[in-house]
C-alpha positions, -999 to +999 in steps of 0.1 A: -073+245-267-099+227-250-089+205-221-113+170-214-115+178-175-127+142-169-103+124-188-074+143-168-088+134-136-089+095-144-059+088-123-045+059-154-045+082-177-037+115-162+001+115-173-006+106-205-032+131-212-012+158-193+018+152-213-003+150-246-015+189-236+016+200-233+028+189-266+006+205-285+006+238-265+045+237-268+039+235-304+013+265-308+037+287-282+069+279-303+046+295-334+041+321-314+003+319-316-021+331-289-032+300-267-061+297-243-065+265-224-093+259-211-114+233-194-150+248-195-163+275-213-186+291-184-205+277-152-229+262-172-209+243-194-215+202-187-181+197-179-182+217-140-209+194-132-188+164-142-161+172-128-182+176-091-193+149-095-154+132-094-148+125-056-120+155-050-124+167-087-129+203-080-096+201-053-074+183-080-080+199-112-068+230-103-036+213-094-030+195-125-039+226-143-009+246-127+013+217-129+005+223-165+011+256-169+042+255-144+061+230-172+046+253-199+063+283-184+099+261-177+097+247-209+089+276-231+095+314-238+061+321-222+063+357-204+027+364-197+000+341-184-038+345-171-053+324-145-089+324-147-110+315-115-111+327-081-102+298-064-086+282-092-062+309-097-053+312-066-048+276-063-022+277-095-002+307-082+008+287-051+016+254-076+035+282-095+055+292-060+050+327-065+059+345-033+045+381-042+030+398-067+032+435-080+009+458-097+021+464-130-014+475-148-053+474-144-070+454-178-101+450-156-119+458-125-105+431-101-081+412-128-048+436-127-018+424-150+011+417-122+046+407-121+055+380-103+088+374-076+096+339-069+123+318-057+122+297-093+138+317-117+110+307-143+086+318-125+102+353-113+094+385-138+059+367-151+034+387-161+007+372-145-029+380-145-053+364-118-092+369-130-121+358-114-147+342-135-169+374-136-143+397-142-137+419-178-153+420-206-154+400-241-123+421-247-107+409-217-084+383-231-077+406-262-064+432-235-044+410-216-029+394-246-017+432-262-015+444-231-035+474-232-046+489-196-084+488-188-096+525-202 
């Protein structure tokens, strides 16, 4: 599910669009089907430009991204999430308020599948996977989705 980075920044229409993604992830999740959302596809794609070019873009996104997920998680059945990112990632485990994570798994070099301890009960015992952009292959997401360990 592609997300229009630009047209969640504009502050008039954040909530709307927010709550408009969340909808229709709610309604893949409750048919149980595999869901990526995503707001570029790569560091090329047009969209990471745009969205530097925002004044405090690249510091908000990430934000309204976890908020995202964060009511995803409270509001559904969802057990096992990725984070994709370096900085972003790390950016949504703090929105999430996870205190700790443990080692559970590797899927790839530098992307280990963890479980999470928090203070928020839906956040405590997620499986949670933080990957930098560069990390795993084109199986990656296949992996972490079955949840096969790397080979």
């Amino acid at each position: 599910m592609a997300i229009d980075a630009l047209k969640l920044l504009e502050e008039c229409n954040w909530n709307t669009e927010a709550e408009k993604l969340e909808q229709l992830a709610v309604e893949l999740l409750e048919k149980n089907a595999p869901l990526i959302i995503y707001s570029a596809l790569g560091p090329d794609d047009p969209s990471v430009a745009a969205v530097k070019d925002i004044s405090g873009g690249q510091e908000r996104l990430p934000n309204l991204l976890g908020n995202l997920l964060g009511r995803l998680i409270e509001n559904t059945n969802t057990e096992r999430v990725i984070a994709v990112g370096g900085d972003t990632s790390g950016k949504i485990t703090r929105m999430l308020q996870i205190s700790a994570l443990e080692f559970l798994m590797p899927v790839a070099p530098g992307a280990p599948m963890c479980l999470s301890h928090s203070e928020k009960p839906a956040m405590d015992n997620l499986q949670i996977i933080l990957k930098g952009g560069q990390n795993g292959d084109e199986s990656f997401f296949e992996k972490a989705y079955l949840g096969i360990s790397q080979d």
